[in-house]
C-alpha positions as CSV (number, residue, x, y, z in Angstrom):
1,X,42.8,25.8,18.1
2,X,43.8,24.9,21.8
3,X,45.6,21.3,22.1
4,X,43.7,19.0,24.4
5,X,45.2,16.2,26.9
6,X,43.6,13.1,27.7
7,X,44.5,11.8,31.3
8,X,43.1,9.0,33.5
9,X,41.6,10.3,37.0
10,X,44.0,7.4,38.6
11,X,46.7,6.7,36.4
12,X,47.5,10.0,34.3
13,X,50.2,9.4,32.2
14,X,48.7,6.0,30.4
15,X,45.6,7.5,28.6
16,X,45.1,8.0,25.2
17,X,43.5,10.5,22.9
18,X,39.6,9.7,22.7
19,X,38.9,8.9,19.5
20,X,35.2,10.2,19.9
21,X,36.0,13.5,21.9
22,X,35.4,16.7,19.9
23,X,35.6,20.0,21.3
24,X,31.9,21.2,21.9
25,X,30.3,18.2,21.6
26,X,30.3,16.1,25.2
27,X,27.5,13.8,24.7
28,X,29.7,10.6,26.3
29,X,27.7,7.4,26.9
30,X,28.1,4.2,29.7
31,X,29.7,5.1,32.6
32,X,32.7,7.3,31.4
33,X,32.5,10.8,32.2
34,X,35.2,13.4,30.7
35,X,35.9,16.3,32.2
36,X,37.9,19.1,30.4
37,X,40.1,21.8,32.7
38,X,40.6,25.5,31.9
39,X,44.6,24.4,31.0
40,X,43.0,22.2,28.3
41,X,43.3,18.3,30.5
42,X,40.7,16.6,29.5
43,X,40.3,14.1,33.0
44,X,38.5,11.1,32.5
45,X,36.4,9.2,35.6
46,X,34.4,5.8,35.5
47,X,30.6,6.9,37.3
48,X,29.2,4.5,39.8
49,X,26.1,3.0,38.9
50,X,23.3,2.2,41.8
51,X,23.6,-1.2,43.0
52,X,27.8,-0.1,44.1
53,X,26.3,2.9,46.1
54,X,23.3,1.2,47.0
55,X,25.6,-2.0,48.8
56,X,28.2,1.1,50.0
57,X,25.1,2.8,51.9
58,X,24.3,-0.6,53.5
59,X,27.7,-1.1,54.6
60,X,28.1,3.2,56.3
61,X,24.1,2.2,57.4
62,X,25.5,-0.9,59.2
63,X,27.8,1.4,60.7
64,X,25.5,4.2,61.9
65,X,23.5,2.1,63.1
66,X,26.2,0.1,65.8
67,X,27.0,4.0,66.3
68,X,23.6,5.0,67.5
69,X,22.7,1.6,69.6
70,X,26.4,2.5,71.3
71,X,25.0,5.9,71.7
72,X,22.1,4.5,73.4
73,X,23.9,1.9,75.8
74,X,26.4,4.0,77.1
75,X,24.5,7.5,77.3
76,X,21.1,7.8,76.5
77,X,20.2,5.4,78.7
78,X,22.1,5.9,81.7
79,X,20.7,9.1,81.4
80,X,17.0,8.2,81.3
81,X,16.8,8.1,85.0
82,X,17.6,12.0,85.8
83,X,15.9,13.2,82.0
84,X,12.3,13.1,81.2
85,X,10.9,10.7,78.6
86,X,9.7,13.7,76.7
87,X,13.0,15.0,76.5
88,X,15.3,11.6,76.5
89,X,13.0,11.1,73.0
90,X,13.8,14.7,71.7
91,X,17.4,14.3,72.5
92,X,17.8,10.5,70.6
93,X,16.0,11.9,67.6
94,X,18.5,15.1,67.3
95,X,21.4,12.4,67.8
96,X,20.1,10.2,65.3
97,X,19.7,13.0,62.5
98,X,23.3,14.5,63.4
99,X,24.2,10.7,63.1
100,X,22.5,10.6,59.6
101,X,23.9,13.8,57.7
102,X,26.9,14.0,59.9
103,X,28.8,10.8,59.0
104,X,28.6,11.4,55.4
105,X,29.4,15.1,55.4
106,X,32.5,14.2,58.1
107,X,33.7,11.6,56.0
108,X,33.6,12.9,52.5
109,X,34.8,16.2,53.7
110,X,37.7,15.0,55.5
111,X,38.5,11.8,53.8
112,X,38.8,13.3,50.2
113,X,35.0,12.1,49.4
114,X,34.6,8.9,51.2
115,X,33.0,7.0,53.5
116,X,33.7,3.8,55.0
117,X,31.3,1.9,53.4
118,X,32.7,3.9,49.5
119,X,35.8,3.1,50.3
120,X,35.4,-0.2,51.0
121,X,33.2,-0.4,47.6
122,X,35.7,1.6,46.0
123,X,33.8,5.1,45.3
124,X,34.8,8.3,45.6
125,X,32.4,11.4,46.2
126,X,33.8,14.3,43.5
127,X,32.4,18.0,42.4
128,X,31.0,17.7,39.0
129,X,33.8,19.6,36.7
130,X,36.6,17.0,38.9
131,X,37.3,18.9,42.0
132,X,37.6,17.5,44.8
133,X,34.0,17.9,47.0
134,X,35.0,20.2,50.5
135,X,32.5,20.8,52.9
136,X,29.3,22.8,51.7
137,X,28.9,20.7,49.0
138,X,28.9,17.6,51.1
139,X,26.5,19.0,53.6
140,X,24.1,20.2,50.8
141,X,24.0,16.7,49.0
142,X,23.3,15.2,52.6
143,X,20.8,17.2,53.8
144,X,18.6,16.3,50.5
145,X,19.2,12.4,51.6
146,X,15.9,12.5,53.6
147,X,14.1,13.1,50.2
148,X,16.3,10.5,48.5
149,X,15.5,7.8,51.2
150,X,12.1,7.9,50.5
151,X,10.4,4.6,49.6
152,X,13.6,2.6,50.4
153,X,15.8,5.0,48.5
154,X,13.3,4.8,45.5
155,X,13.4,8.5,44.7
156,X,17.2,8.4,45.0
157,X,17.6,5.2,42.6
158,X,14.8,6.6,40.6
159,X,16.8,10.0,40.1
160,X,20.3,7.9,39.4
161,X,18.1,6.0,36.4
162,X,17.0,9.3,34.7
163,X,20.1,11.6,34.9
164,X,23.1,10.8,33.2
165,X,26.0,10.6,35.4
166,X,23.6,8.4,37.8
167,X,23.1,11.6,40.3
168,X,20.3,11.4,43.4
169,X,18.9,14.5,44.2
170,X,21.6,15.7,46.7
171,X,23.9,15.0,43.7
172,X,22.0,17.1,41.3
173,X,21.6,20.2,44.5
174,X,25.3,20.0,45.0
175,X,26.9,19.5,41.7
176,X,28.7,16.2,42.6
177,X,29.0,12.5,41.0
178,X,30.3,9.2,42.4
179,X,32.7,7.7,40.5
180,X,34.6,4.3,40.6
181,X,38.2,4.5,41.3
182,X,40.9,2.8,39.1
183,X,42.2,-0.8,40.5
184,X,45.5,-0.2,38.7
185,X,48.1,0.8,40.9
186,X,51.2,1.7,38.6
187,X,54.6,2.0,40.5
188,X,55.4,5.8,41.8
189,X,58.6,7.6,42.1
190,X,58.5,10.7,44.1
191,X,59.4,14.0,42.8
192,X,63.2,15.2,43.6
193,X,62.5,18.9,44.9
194,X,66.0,19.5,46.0
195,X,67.7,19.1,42.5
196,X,64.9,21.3,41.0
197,X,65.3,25.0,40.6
198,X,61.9,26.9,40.4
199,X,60.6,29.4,37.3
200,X,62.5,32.8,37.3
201,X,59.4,34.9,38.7
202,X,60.7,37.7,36.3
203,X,60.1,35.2,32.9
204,X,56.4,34.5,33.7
205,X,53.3,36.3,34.4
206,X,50.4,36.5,37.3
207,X,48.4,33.3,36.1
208,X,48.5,31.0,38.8
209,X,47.4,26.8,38.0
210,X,44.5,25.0,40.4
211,X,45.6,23.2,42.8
212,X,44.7,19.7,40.3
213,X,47.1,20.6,37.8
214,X,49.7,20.6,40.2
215,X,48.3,17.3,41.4
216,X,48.2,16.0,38.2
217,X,52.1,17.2,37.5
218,X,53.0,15.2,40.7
219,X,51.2,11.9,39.4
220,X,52.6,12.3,36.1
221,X,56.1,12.7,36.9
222,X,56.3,10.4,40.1
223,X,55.4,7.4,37.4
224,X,57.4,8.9,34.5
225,X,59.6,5.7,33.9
226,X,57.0,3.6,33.1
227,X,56.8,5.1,30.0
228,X,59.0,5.3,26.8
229,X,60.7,8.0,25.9
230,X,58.8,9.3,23.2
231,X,55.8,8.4,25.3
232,X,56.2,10.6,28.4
233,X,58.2,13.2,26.2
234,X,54.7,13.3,23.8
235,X,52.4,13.8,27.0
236,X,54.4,16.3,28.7
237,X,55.5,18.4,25.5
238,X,51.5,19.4,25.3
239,X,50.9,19.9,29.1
240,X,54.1,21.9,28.9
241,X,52.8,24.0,25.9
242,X,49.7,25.1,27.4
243,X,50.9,25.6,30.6
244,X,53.7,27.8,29.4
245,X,51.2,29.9,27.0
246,X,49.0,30.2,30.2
247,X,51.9,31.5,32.2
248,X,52.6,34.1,29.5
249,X,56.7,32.1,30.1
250,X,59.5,34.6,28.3
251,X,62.5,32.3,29.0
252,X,64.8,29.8,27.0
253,X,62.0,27.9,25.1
254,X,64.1,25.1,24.7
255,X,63.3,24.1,28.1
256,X,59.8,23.8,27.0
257,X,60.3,22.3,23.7
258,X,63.0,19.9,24.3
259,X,62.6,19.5,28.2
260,X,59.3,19.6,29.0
261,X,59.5,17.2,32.2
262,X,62.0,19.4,33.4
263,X,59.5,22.4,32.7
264,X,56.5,20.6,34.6
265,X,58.6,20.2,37.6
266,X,60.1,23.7,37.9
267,X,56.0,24.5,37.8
268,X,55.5,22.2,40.2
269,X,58.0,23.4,42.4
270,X,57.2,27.1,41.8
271,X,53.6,27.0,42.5
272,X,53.1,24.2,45.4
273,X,56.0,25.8,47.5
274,X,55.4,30.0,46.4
275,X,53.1,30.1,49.6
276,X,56.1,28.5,52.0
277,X,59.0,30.9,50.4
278,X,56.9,34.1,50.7
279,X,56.3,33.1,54.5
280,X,59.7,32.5,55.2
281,X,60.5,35.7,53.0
282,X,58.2,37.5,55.6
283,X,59.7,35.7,58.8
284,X,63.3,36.1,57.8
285,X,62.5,40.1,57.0
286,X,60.6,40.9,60.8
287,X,63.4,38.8,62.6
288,X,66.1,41.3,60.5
289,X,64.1,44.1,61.4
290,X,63.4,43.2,64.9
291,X,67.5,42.7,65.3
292,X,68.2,46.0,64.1
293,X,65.0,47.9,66.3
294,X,67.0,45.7,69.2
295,X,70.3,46.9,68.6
296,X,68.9,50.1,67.9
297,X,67.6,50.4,71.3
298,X,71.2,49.1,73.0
């Protein structure tokens, strides 16, 4: 039976094992939801309930709304004396819709799920196994906002009431939750490429890790010393384990065993920097070549 690790959204390395997580059963009650990865990282995020969203909406509606009276001031209606009222009309109602679905999708597309008004609250806009949410996602959960909205956002709270992870309607369309970020800031050290040597690509196989485990190596390592010893060493031995089975990794298994920081950070520095050494792999090889066709030519 596959190992599992337990690791906080926000602060990775200080969770513990859930005493109440078994493997197949997920029913998980209040606001914690538990998310388990194909390497076997079980994440764990705290939902936001309604009234948080419902005061982070007022505060991006706020917003829209000194948007759209600016709009108006210094556009529309310097604009109203060549345009027809028909058309002036038409042209302040598409504004006002791009202005509606377009904030949000912007926002939580660009700024890793949030808005001004969740980031002021403290939420976080996240695909529902832990991804982070990218841009059809965010447009698909916006677009259902006009149903949402209805009745003063009654269908939406109404939906958030009934589902379990407190999801509207564009929530459950999408796939995506709104979680509460972690207040606990733990101290952060960053991770010292340059002393580092990455995997031998002969001692490990084709599997490559998402893009969050390699996130979640970075966070774990970068606040490695405010653990003990046998603390970090018992967190990153099982990480280590299941990333090395996944990698299919033939070499010293000491390394994994005994050093399996060391292990993590060789993955971290094979995988988030394979793309950047292939390119310059490329480069380096045309420039060669295009020196020899040169001197070839001479």
């Amino acid at each position: 039976m596959a190992s599992t690790i337990t690791l906080d959204e926000t602060t990775p390395i200080a969770a513990d094992f859930p005493e109440s997580f078994i493997p197949g059963k997920r029913e998980i009650l209040g606001l914690e939801m538990q998310v388990e990865t194909p390497e076997n990282v079980v994440l764990s995020y705290q939902l936001a309930g309604p009234s948080q969203r419902y005061v982070a909406y007022l505060i991006d509606f706020l917003i829209r709304m000194m948007m759209l009276l600016a709009i108006f001031m210094f556009f529309i209606a310097p604009m109203s004396s060549v345009m027809m009222p028909g058309a002036m009309i038409g042209l302040f109602l598409i504004i006002s819709f791009l202005n509606t679905w377009g904030y949000y999708t912007i926002s939580e597309t660009f700024f890793k799920g949030k808005s001004i008004g969740k980031h002021i609250c403290g939420l976080r806009v996240i695909r529902e196994g832990g991804y982070p949410i990218t841009f059809w996602p965010s447009l698909l959960r916006n677009l259902a906002r006009s149903a949402d909205s209805i009745i003063l956002y009654g269908v939406g709270i109404t939906s958030m009431l009934l589902t379990r992870r407190f999801q509207r309607l564009g929530d459950l369309l999408a796939g995506t939750v709104v979680i509460q970020e972690r207040t606990l800031a733990l101290p952060r050290k960053p991770i010292i490429l340059n002393k580092i040597k990455p995997l031998d690509k002969n001692e490990i196989g084709s599997f490559l890790p998402r893009d969050e485990v390699l996130s979640l190596i970075d966070e774990f390592i970068g606040r490695r010393h405010v653990l003990t010893y046998e603390r970090g060493h018992a967190l990153a031995a099982q990480l280590a384990q299941q990333l090395a089975k996944r990698l299919h990794y033939t070499g010293d298994e000491k390394k994994v065993s005994q050093y399996p920081m060391a292990f993590l950070a060789s993955v971290y520095k094979t995988f988030s920097f394979s793309q950047d050494q292939e390119e310059q792999e490329l480069l380096a090889e045309y420039k060669k070549r295009s020196d020899l066709q040169g001197e070839h030519y001479e």
